[in-house]
N, C-alpha and C positions, 0 to 999 in steps of 0.2 A: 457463517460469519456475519455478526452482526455490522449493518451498515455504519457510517462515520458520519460526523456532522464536520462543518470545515473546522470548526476549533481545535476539533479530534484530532482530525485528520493531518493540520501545522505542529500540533504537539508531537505528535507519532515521527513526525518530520526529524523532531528534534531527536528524539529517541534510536532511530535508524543512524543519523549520520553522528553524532556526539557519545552514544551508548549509556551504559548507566545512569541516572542522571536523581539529583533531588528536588525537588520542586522551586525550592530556592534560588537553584541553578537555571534552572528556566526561566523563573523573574527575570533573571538576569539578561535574558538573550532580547528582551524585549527593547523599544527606544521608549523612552519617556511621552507620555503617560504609560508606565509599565502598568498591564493587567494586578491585581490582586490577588496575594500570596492564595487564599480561601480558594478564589476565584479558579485559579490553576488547579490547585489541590484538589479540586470536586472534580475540573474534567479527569485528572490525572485518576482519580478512584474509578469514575466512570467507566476509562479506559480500562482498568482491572476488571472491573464487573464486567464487562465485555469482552475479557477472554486476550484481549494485546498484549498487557503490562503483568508482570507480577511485581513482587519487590522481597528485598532483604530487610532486618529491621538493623537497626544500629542505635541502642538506647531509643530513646524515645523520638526517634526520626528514623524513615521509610527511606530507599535508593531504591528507586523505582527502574526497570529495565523490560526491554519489549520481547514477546515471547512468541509473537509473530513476524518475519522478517518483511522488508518489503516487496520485495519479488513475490511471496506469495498474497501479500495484501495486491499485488498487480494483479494477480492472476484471478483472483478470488473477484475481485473489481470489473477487471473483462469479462469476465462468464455474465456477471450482472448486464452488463451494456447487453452483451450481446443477444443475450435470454430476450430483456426487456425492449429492445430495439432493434433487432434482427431477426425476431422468432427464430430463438437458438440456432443460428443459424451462420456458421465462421463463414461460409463462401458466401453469401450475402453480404459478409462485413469487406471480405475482400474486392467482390464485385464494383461495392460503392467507391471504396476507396480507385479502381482502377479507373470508372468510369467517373469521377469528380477527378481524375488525372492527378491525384493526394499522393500515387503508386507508379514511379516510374517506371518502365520498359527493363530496366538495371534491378531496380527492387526485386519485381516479378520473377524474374529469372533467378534472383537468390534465393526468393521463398521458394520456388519449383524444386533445386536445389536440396533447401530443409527438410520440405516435405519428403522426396525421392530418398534422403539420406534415415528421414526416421523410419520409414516405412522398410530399410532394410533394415536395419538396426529390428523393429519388430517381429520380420521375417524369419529372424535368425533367431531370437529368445526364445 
């Protein structure tokens, strides 16, 4: 999955929580001075070349819709951090989090939890 830049990545925004959407439509979400119809339209294509958005045609205007949801835009996202800043590494990302005290005493004991519950769900497949 290729990475996002922020323009992307607030457009994509709009896509996930609004769904369908035509570029027009997006001008709109903006406050004045609104971005440029063009403007949008190039990230908006971008976003197709990169595998997120496809579209429908309807005469000679595109309703553009995302083909990646955001959960897995999260997840895809995490593997990144984590690769890049953890040396692939989740119980390093956990560690920090416990020891910068970011993960309270209540958290931990949920994760234990998740973990103990997928690891039988595993067991058993």
């Amino acid at each position: 999955m290729k990475k996002l830049t922020a323009k992307e990545e607030e457009l994509m925004g709009f896509f996930w929580e609004k769904g369908p959407l035509f570029v027009k439509e997006i001008v709109g979400f903006y406050a004045d001075p609104k971005p440029h119809f063009n403007t949008l339209s190039t990230i908006v294509r971008t976003l197709e070349e990169k595998g997120y958005l496809s579209h429908k045609v309807y005469g000679n205007t595109h309703q553009y819709f995302a083909i990646i949801d955001r959960e897995e835009f999260g997840r895809q996202s995490l593997k990144g951090v984590v690769n890049k800043y953890f040396n692939d590494s989740y119980l390093s990302v956990v560690s920090t989090l416990v020891q910068k005290e970011d993960l309270s005493p209540e958290e931990l004991k949920e994760l234990a939890d998740i973990v103990e519950k997928a690891h039988k769900k595993q067991t058993r497949s």
